[in-house]
N, C-alpha and C positions, 0 to 999 in steps of 0.2 A: 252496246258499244264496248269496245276492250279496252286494256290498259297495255296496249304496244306501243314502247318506248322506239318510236322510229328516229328520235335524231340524231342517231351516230350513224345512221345510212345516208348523210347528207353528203358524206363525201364521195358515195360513188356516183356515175357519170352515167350509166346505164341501168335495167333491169330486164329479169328475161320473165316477160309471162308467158303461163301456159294456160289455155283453155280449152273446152271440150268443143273438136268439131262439130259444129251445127249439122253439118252430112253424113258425116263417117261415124262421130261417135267416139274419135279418136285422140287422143293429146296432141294439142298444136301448140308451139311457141315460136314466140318472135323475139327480138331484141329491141329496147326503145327504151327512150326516155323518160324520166319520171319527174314527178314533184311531190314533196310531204308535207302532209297535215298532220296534226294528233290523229293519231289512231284511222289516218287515211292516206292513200298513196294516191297521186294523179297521173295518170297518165291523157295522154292524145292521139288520136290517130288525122290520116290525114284527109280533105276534105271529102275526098273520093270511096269513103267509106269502108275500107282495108277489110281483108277478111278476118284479122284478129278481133275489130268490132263487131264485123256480124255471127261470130262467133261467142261472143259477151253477147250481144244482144238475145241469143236464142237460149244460153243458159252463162247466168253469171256468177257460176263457181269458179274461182282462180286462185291461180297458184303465183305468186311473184318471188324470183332471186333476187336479192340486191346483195350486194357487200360480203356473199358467201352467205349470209340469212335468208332462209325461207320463211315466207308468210303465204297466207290465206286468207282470202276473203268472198267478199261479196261486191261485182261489180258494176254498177248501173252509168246507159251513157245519161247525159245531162242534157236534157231540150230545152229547161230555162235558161233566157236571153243573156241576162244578166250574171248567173252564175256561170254560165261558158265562159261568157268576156274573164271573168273573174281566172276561171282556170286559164285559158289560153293564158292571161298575162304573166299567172306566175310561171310559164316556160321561157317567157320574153324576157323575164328576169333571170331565170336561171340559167339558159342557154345565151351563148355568143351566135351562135347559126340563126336561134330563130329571133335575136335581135336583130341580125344583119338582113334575114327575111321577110319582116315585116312589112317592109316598104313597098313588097314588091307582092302583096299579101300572105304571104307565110304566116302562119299564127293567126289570124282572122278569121278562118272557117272551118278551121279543124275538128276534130268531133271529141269532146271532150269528154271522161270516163270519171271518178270515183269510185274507187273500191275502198269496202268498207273493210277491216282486218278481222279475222277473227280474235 
């Protein structure tokens, strides 16, 4: 585990990951939301399984912007029941969109990620 000091990223609003296409081989990035732990960043994708996570799934080397900071890590999606709930909620908290989406399931089946930092 590392010693990255992630909480001065809490004030940005987005991150850009990049990871290695599963097909091509090639750097893909997307734009999305995040949430931080010590020495870990959350992200989620959406139920429908995006191709930013089937791309983590086939190899989970990654690259995250936030704040003008670049990190690295290691990133696995999350099958445990409980610890999804767990991730999903802190986007429920952090975001206003997916508080207002909840109701209508927004945040409830999304595919939850951790990455480790280097």
């Amino acid at each position: 585990m590392s010693d990255v000091d992630v909480h001065d990223l809490e004030h940005a609003w987005n991150c850009r990951l990049t990871a290695v296409g599963r097909k091509s081989g090639e750097p893909r990035s997307v734009t999305i939301w995040f949430a931080l732990e010590p020495d870990r960043v959350l992200l989620t994708g959406s139920k429908s399984n995006p191709h930013w996570c089937r791309n983590v799934r086939a190899n989970g080397r990654v690259e995250l912007e936030i704040g003008g900071r670049t990190l690295t890590g290691s990133a696995t999606l999350i099958d445990d029941p409980e610890r999804a709930a767990e991730i999903r909620q802190r986007f429920v908290e952090r975001y206003l969109l997916a508080r207002l989406s909840r109701p209508f399931g927004g945040y409830t089946k999304s595919i939850p990620v951790v990455v480790e930092l280097d």
